[in-house]
C-alpha positions as CSV (number, residue, x, y, z in Angstrom):
1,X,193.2,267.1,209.4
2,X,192.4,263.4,208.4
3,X,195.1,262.5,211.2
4,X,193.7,264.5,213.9
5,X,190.2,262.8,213.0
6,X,191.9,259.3,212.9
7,X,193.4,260.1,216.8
8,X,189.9,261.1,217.8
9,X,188.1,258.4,216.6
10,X,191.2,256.1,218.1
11,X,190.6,257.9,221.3
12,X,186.8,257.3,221.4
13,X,187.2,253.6,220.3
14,X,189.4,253.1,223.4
15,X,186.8,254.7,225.5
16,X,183.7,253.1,224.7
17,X,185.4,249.6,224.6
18,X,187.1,250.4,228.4
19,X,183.5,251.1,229.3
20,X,181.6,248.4,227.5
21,X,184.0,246.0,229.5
22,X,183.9,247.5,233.0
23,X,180.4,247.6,232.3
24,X,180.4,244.0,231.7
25,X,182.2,243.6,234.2
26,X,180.1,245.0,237.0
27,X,177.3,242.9,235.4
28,X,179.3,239.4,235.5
29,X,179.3,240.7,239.5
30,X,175.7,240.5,239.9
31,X,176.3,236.4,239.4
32,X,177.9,236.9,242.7
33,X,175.3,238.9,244.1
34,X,172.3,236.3,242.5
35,X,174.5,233.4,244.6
36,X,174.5,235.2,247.9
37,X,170.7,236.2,247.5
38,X,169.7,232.8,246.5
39,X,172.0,231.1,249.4
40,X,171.2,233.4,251.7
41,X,167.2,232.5,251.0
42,X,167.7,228.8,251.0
43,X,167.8,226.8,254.2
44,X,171.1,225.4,255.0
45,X,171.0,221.7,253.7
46,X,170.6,222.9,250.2
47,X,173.2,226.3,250.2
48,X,175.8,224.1,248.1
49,X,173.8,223.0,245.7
50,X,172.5,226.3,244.8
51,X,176.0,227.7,244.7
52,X,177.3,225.2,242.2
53,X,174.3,225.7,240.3
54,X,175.1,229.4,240.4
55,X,179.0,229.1,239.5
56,X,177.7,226.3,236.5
57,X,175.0,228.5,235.3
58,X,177.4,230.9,234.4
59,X,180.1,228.5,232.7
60,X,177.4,227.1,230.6
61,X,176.1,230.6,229.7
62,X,179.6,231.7,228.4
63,X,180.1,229.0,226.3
64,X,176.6,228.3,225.0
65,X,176.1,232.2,223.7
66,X,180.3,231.5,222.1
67,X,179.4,228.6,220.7
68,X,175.9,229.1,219.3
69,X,173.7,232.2,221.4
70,X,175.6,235.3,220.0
71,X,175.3,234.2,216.5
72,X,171.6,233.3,217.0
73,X,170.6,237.0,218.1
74,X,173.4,239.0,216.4
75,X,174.7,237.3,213.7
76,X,178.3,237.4,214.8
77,X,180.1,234.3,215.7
78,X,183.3,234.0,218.0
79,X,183.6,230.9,218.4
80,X,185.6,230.0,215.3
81,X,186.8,233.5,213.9
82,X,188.0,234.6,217.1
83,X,188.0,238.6,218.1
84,X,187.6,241.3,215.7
85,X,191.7,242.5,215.1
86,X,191.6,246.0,213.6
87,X,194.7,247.3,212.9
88,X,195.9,250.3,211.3
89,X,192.7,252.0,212.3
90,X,191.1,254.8,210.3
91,X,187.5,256.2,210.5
92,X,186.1,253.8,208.4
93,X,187.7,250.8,210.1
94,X,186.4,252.0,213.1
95,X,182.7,252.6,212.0
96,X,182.8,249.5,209.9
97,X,183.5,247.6,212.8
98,X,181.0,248.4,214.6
99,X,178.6,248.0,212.6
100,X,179.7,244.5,211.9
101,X,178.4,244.4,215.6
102,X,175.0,245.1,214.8
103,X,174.9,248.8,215.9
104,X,174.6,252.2,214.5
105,X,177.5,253.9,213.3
106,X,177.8,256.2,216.2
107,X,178.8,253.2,218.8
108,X,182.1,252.4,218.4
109,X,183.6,249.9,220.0
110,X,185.2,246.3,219.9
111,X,182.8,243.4,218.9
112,X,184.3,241.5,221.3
113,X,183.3,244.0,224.0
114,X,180.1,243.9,222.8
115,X,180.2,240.2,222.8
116,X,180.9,240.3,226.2
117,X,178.6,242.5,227.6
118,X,175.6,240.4,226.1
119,X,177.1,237.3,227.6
120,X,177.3,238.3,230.9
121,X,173.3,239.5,229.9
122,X,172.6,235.8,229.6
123,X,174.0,234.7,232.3
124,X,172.1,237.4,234.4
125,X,168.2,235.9,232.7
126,X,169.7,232.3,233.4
127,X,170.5,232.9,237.0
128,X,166.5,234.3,237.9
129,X,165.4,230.6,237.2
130,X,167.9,229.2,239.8
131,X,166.2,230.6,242.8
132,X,162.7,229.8,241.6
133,X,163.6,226.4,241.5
134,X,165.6,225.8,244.6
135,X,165.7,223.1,247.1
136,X,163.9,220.4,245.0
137,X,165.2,220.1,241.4
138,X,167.8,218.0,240.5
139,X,171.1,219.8,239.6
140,X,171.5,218.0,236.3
141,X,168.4,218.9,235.1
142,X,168.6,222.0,235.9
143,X,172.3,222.8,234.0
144,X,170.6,220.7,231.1
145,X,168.2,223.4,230.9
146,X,170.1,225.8,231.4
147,X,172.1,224.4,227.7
148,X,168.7,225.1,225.9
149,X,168.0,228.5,227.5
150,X,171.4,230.1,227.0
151,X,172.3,228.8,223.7
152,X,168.6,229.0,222.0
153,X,165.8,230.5,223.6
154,X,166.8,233.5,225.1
155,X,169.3,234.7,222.1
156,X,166.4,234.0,219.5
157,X,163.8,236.7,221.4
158,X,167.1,238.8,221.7
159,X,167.7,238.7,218.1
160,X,163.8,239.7,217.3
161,X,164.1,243.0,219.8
162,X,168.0,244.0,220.1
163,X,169.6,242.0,217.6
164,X,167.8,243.9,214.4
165,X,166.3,240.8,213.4
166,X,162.8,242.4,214.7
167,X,160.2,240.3,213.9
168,X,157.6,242.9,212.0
169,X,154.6,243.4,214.3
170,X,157.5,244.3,217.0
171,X,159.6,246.7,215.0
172,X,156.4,248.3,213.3
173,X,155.0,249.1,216.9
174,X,158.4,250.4,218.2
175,X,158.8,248.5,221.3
176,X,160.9,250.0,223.4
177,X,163.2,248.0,226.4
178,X,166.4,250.1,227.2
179,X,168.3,247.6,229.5
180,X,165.8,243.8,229.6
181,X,162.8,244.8,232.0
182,X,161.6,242.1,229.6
183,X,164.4,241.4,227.1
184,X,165.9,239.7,230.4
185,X,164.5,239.9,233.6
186,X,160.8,238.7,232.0
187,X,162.2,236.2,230.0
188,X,163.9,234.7,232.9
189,X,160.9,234.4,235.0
190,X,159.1,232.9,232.0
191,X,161.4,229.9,232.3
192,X,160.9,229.6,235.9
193,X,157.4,230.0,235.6
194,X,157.0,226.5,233.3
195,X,159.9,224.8,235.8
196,X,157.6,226.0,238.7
197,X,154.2,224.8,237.3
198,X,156.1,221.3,236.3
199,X,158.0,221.0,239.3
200,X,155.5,221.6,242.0
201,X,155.9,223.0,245.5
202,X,158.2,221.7,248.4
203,X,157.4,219.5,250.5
204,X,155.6,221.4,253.9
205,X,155.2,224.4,252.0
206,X,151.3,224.5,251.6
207,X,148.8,223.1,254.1
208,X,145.4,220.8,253.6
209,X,143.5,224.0,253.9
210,X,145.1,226.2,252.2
211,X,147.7,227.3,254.8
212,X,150.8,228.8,253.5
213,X,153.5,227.4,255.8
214,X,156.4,229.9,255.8
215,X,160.1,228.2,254.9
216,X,162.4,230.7,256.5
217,X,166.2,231.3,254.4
218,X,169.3,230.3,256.5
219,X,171.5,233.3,256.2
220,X,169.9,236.9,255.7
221,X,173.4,238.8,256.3
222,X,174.1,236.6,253.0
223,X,170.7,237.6,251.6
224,X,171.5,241.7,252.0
225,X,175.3,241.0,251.2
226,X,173.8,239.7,248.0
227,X,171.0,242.7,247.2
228,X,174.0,245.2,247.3
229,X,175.9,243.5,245.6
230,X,173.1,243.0,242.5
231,X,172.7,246.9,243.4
232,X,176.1,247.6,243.2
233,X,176.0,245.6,239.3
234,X,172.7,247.0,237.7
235,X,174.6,250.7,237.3
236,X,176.7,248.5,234.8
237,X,173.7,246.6,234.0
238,X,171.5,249.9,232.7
239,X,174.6,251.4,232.6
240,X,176.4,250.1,229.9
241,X,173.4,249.8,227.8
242,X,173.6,253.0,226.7
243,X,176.4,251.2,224.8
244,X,178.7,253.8,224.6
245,X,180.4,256.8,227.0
246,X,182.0,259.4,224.2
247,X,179.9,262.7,223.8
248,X,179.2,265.3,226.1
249,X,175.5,264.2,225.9
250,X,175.4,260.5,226.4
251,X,177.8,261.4,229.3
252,X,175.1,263.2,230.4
253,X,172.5,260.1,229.5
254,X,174.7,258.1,231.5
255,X,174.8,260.0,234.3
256,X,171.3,260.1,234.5
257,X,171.1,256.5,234.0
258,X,173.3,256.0,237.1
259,X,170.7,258.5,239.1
260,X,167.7,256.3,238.1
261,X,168.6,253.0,238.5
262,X,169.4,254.2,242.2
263,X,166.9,256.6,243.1
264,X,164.2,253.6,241.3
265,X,165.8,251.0,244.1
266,X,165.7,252.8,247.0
267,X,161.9,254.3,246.1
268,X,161.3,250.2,245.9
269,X,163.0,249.4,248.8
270,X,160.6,252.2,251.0
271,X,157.8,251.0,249.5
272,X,158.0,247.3,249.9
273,X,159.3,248.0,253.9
274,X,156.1,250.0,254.1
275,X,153.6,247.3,252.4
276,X,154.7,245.0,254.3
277,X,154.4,246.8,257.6
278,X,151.0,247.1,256.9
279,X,150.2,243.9,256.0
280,X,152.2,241.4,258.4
281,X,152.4,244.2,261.5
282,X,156.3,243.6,260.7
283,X,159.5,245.3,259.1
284,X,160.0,242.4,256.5
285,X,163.4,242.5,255.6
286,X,163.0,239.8,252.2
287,X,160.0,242.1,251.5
288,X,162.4,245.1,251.5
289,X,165.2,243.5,249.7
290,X,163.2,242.3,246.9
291,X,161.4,245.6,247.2
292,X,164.7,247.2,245.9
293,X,165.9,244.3,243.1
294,X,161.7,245.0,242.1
295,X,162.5,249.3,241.9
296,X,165.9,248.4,239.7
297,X,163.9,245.8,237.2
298,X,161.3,248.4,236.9
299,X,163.1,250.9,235.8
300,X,165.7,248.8,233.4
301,X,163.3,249.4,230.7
302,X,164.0,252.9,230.4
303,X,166.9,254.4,233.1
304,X,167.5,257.3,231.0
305,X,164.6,259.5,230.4
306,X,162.6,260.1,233.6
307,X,163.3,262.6,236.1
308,X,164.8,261.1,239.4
309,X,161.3,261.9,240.9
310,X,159.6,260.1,238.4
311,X,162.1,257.3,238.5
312,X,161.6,256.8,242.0
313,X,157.9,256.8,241.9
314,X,158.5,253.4,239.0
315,X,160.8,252.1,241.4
316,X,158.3,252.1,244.3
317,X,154.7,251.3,242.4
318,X,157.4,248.5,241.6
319,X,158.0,247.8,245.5
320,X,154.1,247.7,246.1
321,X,154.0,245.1,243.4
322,X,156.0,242.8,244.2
323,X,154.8,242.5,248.2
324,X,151.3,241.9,246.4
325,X,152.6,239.6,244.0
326,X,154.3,237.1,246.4
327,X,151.6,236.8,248.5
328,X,149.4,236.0,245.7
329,X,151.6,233.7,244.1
330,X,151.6,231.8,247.6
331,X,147.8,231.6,247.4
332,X,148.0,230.1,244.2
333,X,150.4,227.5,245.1
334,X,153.2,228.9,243.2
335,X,156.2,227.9,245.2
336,X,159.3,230.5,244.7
337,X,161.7,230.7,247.3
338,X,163.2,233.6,246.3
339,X,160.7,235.3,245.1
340,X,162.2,235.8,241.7
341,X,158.9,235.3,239.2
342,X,157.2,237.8,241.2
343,X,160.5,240.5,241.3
344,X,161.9,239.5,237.6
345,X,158.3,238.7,235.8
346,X,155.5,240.7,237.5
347,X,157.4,243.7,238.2
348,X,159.0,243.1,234.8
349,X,155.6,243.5,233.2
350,X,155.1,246.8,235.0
351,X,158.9,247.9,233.6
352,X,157.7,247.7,230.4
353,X,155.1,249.8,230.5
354,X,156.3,252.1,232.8
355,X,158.3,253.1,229.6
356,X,154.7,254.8,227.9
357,X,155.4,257.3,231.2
358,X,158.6,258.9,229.6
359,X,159.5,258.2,226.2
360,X,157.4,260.0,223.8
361,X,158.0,257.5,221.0
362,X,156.5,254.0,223.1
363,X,153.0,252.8,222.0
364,X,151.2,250.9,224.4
365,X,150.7,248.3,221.6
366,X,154.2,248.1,220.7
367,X,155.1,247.3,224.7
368,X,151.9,244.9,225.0
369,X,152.9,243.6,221.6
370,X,156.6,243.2,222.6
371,X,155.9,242.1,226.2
372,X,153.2,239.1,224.9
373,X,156.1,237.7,222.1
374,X,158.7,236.9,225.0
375,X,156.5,235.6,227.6
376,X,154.7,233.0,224.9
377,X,158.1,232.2,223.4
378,X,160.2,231.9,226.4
379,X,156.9,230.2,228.6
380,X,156.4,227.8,225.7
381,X,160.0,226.9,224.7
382,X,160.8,226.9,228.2
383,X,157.7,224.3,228.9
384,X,158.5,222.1,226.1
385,X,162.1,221.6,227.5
386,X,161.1,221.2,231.0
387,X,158.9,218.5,229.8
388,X,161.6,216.7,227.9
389,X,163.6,217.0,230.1
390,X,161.2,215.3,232.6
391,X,160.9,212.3,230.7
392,X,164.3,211.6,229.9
393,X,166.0,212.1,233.4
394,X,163.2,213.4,236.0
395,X,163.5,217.2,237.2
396,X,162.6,216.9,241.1
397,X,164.6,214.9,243.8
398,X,162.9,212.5,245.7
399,X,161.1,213.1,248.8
400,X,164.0,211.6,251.3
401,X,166.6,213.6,249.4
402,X,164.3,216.7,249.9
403,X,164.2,216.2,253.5
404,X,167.2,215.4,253.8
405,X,168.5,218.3,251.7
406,X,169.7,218.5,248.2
407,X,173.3,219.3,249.1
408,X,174.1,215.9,250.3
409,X,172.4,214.1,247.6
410,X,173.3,216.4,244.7
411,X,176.5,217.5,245.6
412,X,178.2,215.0,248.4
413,X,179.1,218.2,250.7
414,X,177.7,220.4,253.3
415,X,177.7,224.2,253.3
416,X,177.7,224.6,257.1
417,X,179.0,221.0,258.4
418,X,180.0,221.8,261.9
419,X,176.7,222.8,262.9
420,X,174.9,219.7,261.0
421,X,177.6,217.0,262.3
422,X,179.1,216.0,265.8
């Protein structure tokens, strides 16, 4: 009998590591898809720029959460120890090491799966402050900050929501956030929010009066190749937090999870297409692609409990949002060319609370509570590092290299040089 238990347990190890890692996998995609969006978005003189910061963000995230991130929000470190190597493995192995991961005895799985899959979460909150930031920061300053935000401030506010180092007023008030509505997606705007406010607007941007001068992308096939893509990711993204597959019923949560985080992008998608056919007389197609990334942050807070109808309905008071939300951000001077505080912040915000709608056991304090500790950490670290790293090194280009586009000055190349060169 113990044998046959032993097998099981085996069996079940095997099959919630497999799916922790193609989980992990389909969220180290969405790095593709944030590249494509962003580059697609951008005008052509500064596409390389914001693909190397893309590819960099990402090589800086993975070894900034090894070296020092993990062990700040879990209390795990790989960077010395190496991978977890149970051998020999019995039910107690197997429970033990999980919980050496920081989780419940019931998820079993390899720690360095888990590992992993939170990277790959890192990355994901990094790569919302590349696009907010585009065409006018210096490249340097930005992977500089990207050092602080990866290896410190995001994997402290981590450790005080998923890492069981809850800070009391938080864990008291039961703040719930499934997949990062604000874990990650918030926090990530937070940090462009202080870059933005810092950095300023592009040049030509705003008018004397007011006027809000529209900066068209280069490539919207690239823009749409991009949303799918980051689509096609968040079912590993929501997916994969339910941090395990064995068991007829988290199956059955996972399945559902799947259902949501579709039905909640495509409810976004309608809705955005529709605001902004009402407002600009137009089909707006970066309306209706953020309109969908704006339905899948919304519901990333809680995938699992809603009924698809319900879920869409998040997804698209999500898509309303964030068309209101960029347009107000222009009229305050807020310069995002991708839209990204309004889709990952605002509509983050909503996320959270859209939680109160489904799961019995949400407080509105405990999701205002939760929701106000990562914006005022993440906005004030994120602020205080910006400005450091303004005074050391300078944050924005100069005004020649921001005509002349950031990809020649920053990078020595040319996305597109055959239609820029004779």
């Amino acid at each position: 009998m113990e044998n046959v238990m032993n097998n099981i347990y085996e069996l079940q190890y095997a099959m919630d590591t497999f799916y922790f890692l193609v989980c992990g996998a389909l969220v180290m995609w969405m790095a593709a898809g944030f590249a494509m969006l962003e580059a697609g978005l951008v005008r052509a003189k500064n596409t390389t720029e914001i693909l190397t910061k893309n590819v960099a963000l990402f090589a800086i995230s993975c070894t900034m959460y090894l070296v020092c991130g993990y062990e700040f929000m879990y209390g795990g470190g790989f960077f010395l120890s190496g991978t977890d190597n149970v051998s020999n493995l019995d039910v107690a192995s197997v429970l033990a090491a999980s919980a050496e991961a920081g989780f419940d005895g019931d998820s079993v799985y390899s720690g360095a799966s888990d590992f992993f899959f939170q990277v790959v979460f890192v990355a994901t909150a990094m790569s919302i402050v590349s696009g907010a930031v585009a065409e006018r920061m210096k490249l340097w300053a930005f992977l500089a900050f990207a050092v602080v935000m990866t290896g410190f401030i995001y994997p402290i506010e981590g450790g005080w929501t998923w890492g069981g180092n809850a800070v009391p007023f938080i864990g008291e008030l039961n703040y719930s956030d499934y997949a990062g509505s604000g874990i990650v997606h918030m926090a990530g705007a937070a940090a462009a929010l202080a870059g933005v406010l810092l950095l300023g607007a592009r040049k030509g941007k705003y008018g004397a009066n007011g006027q809000v001068n529209a900066i068209p992308g280069a490539n919207l096939p690239l823009a749409t190749l991009g949303t799918f893509i980051l689509w096609m990711g968040w079912f590993g993204f929501n997916g994969g937090s339910t941090l395990k597959l064995g068991g007829i019923a988290v199956a059955n949560e996972v399945a559902s999870v799947f259902l949501n985080t579709n039905a909640a992008a495509a409810g976004g998608l309608i809705a955005a297409l529709i605001v902004a056919r009402i407002l600009f007389g137009k089909a707006d197609l970066t309306m209706a692609l953020n309109g969908a990334l704006a339905g899948l942050v919304a519901i990333t807070a809680e995938p699992a409990d809603p009924s698809p109808l319900l879920a869409t309905i998040i997804g698209a008071i999500g898509g309303v949002i964030v068309v209101f939300s960029i347009v107000t951000l222009d009229k305050l001077k807020l310069d995002d060319p991708v839209g990204a505080i309004s889709v990952h912040g605002v509509v983050g915000l909503w996320g959270i609370f859209a939680v109160l709608l489904s799961d019995a056991d949400a407080t509105f304090g405990g999701q205002l509570t939760g929701a106000l500790v990562i914006f005022v950490w993440v906005f004030v670290c994120s602020l205080i590092t910006w400005t450091i790293i303004k005074a050391i090194m300078g944050i924005r280009v100069s005004e020649e290299e921001e005509y002349e586009g950031v990809d020649i000055s920053e990078c020595g190349m040319e996305a597109y040089p055959e239609f820029t060169r004779d």
